[in-house]
VEXDREN-2710 file (C-alpha; in Angstrom, 1 decimal):
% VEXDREN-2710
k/r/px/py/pz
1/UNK/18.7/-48.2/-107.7
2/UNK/17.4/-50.5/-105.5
3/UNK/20.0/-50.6/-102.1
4/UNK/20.0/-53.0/-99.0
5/UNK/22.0/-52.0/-96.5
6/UNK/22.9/-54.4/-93.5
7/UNK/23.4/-52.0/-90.3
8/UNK/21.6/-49.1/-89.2
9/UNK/24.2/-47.7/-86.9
10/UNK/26.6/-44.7/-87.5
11/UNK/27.6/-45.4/-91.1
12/UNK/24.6/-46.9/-92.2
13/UNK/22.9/-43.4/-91.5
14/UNK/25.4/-41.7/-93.5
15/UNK/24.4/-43.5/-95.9
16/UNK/20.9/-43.3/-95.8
17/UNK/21.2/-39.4/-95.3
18/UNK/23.3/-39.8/-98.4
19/UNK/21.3/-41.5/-100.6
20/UNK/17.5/-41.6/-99.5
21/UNK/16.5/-39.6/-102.4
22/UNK/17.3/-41.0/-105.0
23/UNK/17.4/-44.5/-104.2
24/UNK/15.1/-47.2/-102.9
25/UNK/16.9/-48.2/-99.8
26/UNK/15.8/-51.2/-97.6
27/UNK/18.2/-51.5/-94.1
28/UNK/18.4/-54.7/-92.0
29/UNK/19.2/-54.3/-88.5
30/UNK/18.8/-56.9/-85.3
31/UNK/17.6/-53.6/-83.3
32/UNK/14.4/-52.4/-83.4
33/UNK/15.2/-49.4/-81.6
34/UNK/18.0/-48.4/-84.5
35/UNK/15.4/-49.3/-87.5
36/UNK/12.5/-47.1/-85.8
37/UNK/14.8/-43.9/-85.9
38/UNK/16.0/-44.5/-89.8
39/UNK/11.9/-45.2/-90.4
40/UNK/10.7/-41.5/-88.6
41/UNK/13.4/-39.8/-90.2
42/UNK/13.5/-41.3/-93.7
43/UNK/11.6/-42.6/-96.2
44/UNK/13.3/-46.2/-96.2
45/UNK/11.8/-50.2/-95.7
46/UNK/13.1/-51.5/-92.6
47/UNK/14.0/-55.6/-91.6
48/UNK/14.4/-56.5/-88.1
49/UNK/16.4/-59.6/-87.8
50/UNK/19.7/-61.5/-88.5
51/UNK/21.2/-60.3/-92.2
52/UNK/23.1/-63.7/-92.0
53/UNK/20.1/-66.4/-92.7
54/UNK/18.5/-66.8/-96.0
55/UNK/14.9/-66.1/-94.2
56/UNK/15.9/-62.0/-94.0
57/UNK/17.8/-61.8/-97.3
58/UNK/15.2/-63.6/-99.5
59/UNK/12.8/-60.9/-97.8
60/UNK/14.7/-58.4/-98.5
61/UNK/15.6/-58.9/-102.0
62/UNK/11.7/-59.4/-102.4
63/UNK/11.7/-56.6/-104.2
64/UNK/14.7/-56.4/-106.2
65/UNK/18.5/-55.8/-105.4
66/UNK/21.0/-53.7/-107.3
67/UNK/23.5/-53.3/-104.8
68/UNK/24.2/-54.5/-100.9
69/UNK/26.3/-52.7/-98.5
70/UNK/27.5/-54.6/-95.3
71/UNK/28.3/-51.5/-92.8
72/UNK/27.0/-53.5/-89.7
73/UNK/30.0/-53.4/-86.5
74/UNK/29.9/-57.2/-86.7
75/UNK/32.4/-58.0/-89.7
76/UNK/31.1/-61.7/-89.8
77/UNK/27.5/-60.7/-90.2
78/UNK/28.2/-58.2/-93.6
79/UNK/30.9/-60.9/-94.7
80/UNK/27.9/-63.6/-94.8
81/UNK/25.4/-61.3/-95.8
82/UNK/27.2/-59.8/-99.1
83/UNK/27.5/-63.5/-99.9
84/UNK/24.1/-64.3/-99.5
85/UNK/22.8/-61.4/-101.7
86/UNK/25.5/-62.4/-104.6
87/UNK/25.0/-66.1/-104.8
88/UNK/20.9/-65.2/-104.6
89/UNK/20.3/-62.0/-106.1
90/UNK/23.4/-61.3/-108.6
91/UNK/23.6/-57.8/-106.7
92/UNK/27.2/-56.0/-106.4
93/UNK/28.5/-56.3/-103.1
94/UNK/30.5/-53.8/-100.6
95/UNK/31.5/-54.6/-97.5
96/UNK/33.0/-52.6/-94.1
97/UNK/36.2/-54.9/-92.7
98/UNK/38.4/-53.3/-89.7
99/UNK/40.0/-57.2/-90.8
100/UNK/43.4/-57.3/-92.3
101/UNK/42.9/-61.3/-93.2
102/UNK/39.9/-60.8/-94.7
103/UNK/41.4/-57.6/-96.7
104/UNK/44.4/-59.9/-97.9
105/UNK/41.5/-62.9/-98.8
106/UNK/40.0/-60.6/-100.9
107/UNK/42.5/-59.0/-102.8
108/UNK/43.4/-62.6/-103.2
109/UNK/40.2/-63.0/-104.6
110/UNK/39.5/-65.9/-102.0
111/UNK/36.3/-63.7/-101.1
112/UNK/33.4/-63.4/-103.4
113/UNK/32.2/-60.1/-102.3
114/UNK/32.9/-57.2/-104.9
115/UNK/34.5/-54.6/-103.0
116/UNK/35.6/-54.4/-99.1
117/UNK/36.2/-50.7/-97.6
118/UNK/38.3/-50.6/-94.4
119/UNK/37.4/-47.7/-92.3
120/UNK/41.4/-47.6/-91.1
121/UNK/42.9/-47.0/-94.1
122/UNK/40.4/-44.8/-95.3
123/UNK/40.9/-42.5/-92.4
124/UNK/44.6/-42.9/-92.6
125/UNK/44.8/-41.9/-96.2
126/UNK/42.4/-39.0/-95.4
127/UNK/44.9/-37.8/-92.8
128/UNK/48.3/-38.3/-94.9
129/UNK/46.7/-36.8/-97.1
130/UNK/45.7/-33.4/-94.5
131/UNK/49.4/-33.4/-94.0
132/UNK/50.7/-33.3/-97.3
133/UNK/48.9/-30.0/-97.3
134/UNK/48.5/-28.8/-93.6
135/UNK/47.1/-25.5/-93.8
136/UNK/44.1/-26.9/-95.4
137/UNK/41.2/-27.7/-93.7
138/UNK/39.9/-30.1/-95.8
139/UNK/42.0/-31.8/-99.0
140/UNK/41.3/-34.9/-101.2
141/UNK/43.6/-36.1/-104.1
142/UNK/41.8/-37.1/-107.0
143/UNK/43.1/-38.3/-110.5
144/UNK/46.4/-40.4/-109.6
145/UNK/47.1/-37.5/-107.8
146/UNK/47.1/-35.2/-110.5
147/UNK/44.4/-32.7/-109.2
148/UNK/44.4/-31.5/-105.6
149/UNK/40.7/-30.2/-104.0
150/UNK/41.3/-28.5/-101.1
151/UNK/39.2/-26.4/-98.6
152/UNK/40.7/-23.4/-97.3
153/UNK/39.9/-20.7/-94.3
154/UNK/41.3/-17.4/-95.1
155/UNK/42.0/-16.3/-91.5
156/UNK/40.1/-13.1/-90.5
157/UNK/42.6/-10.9/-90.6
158/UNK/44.3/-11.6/-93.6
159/UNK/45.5/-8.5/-95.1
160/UNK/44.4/-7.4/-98.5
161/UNK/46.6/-8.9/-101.3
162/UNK/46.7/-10.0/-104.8
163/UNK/43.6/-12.5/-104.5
164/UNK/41.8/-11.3/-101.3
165/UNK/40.0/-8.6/-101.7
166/UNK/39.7/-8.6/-105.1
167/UNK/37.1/-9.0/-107.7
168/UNK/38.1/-13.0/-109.0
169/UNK/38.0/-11.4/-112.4
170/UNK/41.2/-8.7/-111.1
171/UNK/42.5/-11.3/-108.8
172/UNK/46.3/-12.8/-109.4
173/UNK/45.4/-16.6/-109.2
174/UNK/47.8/-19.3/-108.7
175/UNK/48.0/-20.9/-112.4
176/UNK/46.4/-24.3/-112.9
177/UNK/43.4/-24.1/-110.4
178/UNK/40.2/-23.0/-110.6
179/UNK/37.8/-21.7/-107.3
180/UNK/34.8/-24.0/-107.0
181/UNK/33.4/-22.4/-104.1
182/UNK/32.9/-19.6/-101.7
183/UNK/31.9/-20.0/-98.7
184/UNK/31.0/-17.2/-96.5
185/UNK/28.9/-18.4/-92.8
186/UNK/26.0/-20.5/-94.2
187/UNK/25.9/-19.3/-97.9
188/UNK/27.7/-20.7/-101.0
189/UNK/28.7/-18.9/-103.2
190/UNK/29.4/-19.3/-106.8
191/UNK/32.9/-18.0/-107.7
192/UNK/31.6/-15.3/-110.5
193/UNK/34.0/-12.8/-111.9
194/UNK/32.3/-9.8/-110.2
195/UNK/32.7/-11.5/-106.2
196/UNK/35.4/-11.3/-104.0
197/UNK/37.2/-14.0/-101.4
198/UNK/37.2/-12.3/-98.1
199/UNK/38.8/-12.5/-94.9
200/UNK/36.7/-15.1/-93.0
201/UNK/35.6/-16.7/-95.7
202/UNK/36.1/-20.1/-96.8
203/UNK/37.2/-20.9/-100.2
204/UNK/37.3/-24.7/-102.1
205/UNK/39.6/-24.6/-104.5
206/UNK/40.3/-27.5/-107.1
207/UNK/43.7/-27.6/-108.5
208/UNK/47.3/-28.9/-109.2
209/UNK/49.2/-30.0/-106.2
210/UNK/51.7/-27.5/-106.5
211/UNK/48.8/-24.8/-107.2
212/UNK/46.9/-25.7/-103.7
213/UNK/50.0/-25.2/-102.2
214/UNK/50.6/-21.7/-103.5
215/UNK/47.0/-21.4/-103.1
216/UNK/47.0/-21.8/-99.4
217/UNK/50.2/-19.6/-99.4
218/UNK/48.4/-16.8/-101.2
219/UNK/44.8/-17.0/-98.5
220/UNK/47.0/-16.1/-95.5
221/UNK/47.7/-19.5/-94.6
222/UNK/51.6/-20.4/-93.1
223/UNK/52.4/-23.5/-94.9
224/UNK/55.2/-25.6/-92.9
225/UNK/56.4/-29.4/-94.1
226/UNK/55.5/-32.1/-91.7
227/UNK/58.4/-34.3/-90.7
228/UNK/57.3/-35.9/-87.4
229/UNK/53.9/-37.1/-86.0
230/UNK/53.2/-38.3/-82.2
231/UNK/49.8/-40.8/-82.8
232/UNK/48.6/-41.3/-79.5
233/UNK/46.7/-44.4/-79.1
234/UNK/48.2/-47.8/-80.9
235/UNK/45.0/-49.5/-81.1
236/UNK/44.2/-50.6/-84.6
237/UNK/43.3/-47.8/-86.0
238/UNK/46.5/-46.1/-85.0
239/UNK/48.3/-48.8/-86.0
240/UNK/47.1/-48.9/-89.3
241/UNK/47.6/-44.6/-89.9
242/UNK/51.2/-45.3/-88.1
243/UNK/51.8/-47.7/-91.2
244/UNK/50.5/-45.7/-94.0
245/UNK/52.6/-42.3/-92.3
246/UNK/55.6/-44.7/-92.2
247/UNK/55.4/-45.4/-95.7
248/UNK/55.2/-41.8/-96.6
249/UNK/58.5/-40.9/-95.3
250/UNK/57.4/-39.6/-92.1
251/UNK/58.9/-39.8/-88.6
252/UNK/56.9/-41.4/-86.0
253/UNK/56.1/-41.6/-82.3
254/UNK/53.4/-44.1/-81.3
255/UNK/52.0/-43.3/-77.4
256/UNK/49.6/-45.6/-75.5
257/UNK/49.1/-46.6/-71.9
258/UNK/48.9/-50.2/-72.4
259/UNK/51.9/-52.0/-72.3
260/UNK/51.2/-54.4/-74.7
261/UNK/50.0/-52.6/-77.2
262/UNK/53.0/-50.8/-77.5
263/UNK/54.9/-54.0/-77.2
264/UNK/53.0/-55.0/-80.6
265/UNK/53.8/-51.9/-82.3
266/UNK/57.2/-51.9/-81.8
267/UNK/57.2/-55.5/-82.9
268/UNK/55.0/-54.4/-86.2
269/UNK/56.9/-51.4/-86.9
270/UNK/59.7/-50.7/-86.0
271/UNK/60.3/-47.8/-87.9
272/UNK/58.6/-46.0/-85.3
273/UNK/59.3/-45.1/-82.0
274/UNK/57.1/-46.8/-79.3
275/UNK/56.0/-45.2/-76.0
276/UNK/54.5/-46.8/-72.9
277/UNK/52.9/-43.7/-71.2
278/UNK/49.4/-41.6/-70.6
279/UNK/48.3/-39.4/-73.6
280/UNK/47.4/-36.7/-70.5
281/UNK/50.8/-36.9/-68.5
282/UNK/52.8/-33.7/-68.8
283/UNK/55.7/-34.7/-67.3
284/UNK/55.8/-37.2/-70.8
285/UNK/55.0/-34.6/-73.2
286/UNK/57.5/-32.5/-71.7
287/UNK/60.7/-34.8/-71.6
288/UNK/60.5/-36.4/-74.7
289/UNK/59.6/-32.7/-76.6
290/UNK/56.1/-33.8/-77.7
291/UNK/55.6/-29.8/-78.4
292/UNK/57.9/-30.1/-81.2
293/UNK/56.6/-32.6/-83.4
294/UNK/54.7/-30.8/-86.7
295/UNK/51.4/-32.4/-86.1
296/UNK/49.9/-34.9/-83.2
297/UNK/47.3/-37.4/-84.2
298/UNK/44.6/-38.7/-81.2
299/UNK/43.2/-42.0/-82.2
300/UNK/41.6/-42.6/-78.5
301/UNK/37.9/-44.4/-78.5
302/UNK/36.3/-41.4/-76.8
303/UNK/35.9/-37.7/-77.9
304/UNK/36.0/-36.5/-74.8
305/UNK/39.8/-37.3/-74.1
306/UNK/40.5/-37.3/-77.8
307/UNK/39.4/-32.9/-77.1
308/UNK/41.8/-33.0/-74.0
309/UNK/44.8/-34.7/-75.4
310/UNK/45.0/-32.5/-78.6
311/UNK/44.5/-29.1/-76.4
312/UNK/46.9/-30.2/-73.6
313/UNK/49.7/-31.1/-76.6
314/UNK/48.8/-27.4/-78.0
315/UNK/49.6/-25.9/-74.8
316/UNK/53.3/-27.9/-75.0
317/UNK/53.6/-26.5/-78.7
318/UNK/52.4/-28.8/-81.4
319/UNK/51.7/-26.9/-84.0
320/UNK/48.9/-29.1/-85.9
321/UNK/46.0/-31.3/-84.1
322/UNK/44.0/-34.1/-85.5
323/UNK/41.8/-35.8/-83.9
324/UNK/39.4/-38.5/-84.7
325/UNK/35.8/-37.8/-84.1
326/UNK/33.3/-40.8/-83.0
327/UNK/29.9/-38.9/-82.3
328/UNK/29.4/-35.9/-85.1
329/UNK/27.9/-33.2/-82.7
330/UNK/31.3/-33.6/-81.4
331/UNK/33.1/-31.2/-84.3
332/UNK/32.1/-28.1/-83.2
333/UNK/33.3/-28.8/-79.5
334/UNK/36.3/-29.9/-81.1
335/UNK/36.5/-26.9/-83.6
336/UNK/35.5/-24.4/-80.0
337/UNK/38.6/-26.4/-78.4
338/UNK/41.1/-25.2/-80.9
339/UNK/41.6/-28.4/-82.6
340/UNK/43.0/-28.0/-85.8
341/UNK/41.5/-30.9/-88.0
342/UNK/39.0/-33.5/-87.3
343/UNK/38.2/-36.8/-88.8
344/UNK/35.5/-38.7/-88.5
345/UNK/35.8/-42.6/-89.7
346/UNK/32.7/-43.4/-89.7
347/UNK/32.1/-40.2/-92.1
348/UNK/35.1/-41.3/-94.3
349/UNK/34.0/-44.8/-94.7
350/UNK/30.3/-43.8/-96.2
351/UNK/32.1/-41.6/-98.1
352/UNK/34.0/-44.1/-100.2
353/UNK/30.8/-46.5/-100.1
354/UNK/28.4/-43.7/-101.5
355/UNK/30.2/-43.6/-105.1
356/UNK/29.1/-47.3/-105.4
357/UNK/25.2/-45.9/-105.3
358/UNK/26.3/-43.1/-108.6
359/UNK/26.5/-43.9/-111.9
360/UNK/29.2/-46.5/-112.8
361/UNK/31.3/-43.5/-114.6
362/UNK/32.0/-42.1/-111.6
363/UNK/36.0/-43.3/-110.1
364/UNK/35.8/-40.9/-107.5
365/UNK/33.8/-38.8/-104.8
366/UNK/34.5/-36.6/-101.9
367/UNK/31.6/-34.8/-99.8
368/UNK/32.5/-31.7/-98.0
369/UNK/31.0/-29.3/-95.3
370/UNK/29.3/-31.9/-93.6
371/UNK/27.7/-33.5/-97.3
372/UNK/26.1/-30.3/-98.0
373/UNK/28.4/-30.5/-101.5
374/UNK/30.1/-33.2/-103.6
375/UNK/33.8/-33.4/-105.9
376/UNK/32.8/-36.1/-108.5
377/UNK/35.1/-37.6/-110.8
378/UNK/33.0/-38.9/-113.9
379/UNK/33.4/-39.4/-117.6
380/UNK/31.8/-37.8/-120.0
381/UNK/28.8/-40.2/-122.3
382/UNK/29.3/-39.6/-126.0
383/UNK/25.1/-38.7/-126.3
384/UNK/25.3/-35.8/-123.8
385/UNK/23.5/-33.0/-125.1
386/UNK/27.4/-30.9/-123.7
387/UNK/29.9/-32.4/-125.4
388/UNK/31.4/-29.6/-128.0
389/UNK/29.6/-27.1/-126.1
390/UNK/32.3/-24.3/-124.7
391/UNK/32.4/-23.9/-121.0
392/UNK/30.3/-20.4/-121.5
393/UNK/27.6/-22.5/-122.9
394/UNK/27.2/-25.1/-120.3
395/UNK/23.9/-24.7/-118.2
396/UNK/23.6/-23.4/-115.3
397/UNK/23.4/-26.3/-112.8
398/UNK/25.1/-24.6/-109.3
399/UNK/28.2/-26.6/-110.4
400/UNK/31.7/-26.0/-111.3
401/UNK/33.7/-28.1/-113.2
402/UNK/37.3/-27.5/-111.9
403/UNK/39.5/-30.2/-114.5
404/UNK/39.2/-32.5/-117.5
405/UNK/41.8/-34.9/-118.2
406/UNK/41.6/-35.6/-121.3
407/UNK/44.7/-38.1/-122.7
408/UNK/45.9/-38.1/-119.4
409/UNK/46.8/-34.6/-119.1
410/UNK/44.9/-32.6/-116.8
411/UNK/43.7/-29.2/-117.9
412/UNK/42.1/-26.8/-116.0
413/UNK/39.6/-25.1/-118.0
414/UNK/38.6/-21.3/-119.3
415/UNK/35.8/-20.0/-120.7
416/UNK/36.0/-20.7/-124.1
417/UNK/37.6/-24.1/-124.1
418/UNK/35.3/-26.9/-125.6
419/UNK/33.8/-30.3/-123.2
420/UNK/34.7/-33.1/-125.3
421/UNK/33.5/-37.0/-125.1
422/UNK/35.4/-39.2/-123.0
423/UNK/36.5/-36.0/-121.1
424/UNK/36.9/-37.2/-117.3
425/UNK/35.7/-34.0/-115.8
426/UNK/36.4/-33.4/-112.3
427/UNK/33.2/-31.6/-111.0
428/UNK/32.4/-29.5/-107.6
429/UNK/28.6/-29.4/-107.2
430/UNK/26.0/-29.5/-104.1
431/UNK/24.6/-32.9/-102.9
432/UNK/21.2/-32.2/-103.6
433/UNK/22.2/-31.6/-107.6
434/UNK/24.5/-34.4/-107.8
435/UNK/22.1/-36.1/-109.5
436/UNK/21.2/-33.5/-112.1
437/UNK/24.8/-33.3/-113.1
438/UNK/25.3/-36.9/-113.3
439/UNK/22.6/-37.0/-115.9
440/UNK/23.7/-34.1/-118.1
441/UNK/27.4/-35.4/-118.3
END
């Protein structure tokens, strides 16, 4: 496929880490400096110059277009540009918008851009959907919410039980679920019948909802509801997760030190609870009992005090941190910290762009461990060599298919059950195979 991609800052790398290898990628970019570092690193054409005159988009569609992605900061610039490329290429379009008018044009159809992706409510669905299930480290809902993936550490000193420490093959598994992955410091490992989950390790697990729950139960893991959230910081972005939280059922505290801001909020929602004062003042956290809300989320624009917030509200008692990560070396500061889960919007933004780059039967993906794997969501084709071949059969690719709904029941399958045409198969697999998979489904 033949990609242009306007924007070579954060998320346009993730993309172009993402899909350099299989795709022809060109990147347009008004910085030099930017387009230089994608050039060294990757093997990608490079535009300097506007993406909103004709001059840059007839050069580069040159060569071809199948699909543009606008993932530039300047919403105007991928608006135009996605425009451009339609009216003079025919190319699908996907555009980044932090713009709540231009989300309602769209879905107004008003906008003649295929698909827009808002990096707010991407990261706000990613982190209702972290509290739905807290003691996971990682969890996406695929499937109408019929099948669960979730990414689990069993802590080190989890005792011996009916699952860890036992051959899979022995273990007592939670019914409807299936282990995808082990994985144990740098290694993957795949979930054979003869290997064991171990204390330390970390296990991805793809299952019902009410499986990952037992699942996380059965690793160790203290499972306890989320009832009430403290976001600090009411910019946009904490705006938008306050309104998605609200909608969920969830009580809500919204913190910032501009007046205004909270002003807004408590204009815009009024559900929640609105509080003029300093994400760092302890004197705040202590009268109004911050340390006993279920889970505190830091939306601030810089790691740095994003780290301090969420550590200082662990020290008053919250028993769940997440905080949003800007600048990716920053998760393992953050993980050193003791925060519990961290987001990164950015991350979660390319995330829901990349599927647009697979094959067209694909409704779903989620990347994990930092992109090193992939959860796909793709139907089965009618010619491939698979179909009626049991499970046993299947080649060996380094993947793991976890569900099949089939008829709209899910089914998690065993050994000897039978892959079927039209089967959407719900399929755990490492980045660099993705590919592979895609072609043998």
């Amino acid at each position: 496929m033949k990609i242009i991609l306007l924007g070579a800052a954060h998320i346009g790398r993730a993309l172009v880490d993402a899909l350099h290898e299989e795709h022809e990628i060109t990147v347009i970019d008004i910085s030099a400096d930017r387009l230089a570092a994608l050039a060294a690193r990757y093997d990608v054409r490079t535009i300097e110059g506007d993406g909103t005159t004709e001059r840059v988009i007839h050069k580069a569609i040159a060569q071809g277009a199948d699909l543009f992605i606008g993932c530039s900061p300047r919403e105007e610039a991928n608006l135009v540009g996605a425009m451009l490329v339609k009216r003079l290429s025919g190319a699908q379009t996907i555009v980044r918008t932090t713009s709540t008018a231009y989300l309602d044009a769209w879905r107004e159809r008003h906008l003649d851009v295929d698909f827009m992706v808002s990096p707010e409510l991407e990261t706000a669905n990613a982190i209702a959907a972290t509290l739905g299930l807290p003691a996971a480290r990682q969890t996406d809902i695929f499937a109408d919410g019929k099948v669960q993936i979730v990414e689990l550490d069993v802590p080190a000193h989890a005792p011996d039980n009916k699952l860890v420490g036992r051959e899979l093959r022995r273990a007592e598994m939670p019914p409807d679920s299936k282990v995808a992955a082990i994985i144990r410091g740098e290694r993957m490992i795949v979930p054979r019948g003869d290997q064991q989950i171990l204390p330390g390790d970390r296990v991805v697990v793809i299952a019902s909802p009410a499986s990952a729950r037992a699942w996380a139960h059965a690793c160790g893991r203290r499972e306890e509801r989320v009832e009430d959230v403290v976001i600090f910081g009411a910019g946009q972005m904490g705006t938008t997760i306050a309104r998605v939280l609200l909608d969920r059922g969830i009580r809500l505290r919204v913190v910032d030190a501009q007046r205004e801001r909270v002003k807004e909020i408590a204009e815009r929602l009024p559900g929640a609870r609105a509080f003029h004062a300093h994400a760092f003042d302890p004197d705040f956290l202590e009268h109004e009992r911050i340390g006993r809300a279920g889970a505190a989320v830091f939306c601030l624009n810089d790691d740095a005090r994003n780290l301090y917030g969420a550590i200082l509200a662990k020290r008053h008692g919250v028993r769940m941190t997440i905080a949003l990560v800007h600048d990716a070396v920053s998760v393992e500061v953050y993980e050193a910290g003791g925060v519990d889960i961290t987001i990164n919007p950015r991350q979660v933004t390319a995330e829901e762009m990349v599927r647009f780059a697979h094959d067209p039967r694909i409704r779903q993906i989620a990347m994990l461990e930092q992109d090193r794997f992939e959860v796909l969501d793709l139907t089965v084709r009618a010619d491939s060599e698979l179909v009626n071949k049991a499970f046993t059969e299947l080649p060996a690719t380094g993947s793991v298919v976890g569900a099949v709904i089939r008829n709209g029941d899910v089914q998690f399958p065993h050994k000897t059950d039978t892959l079927r045409a039209g089967d959407r198969v719900i399929v755990f697999v490492e980045s660099r195979r993705a590919s592979l998979v895609e072609k043998a489904l």
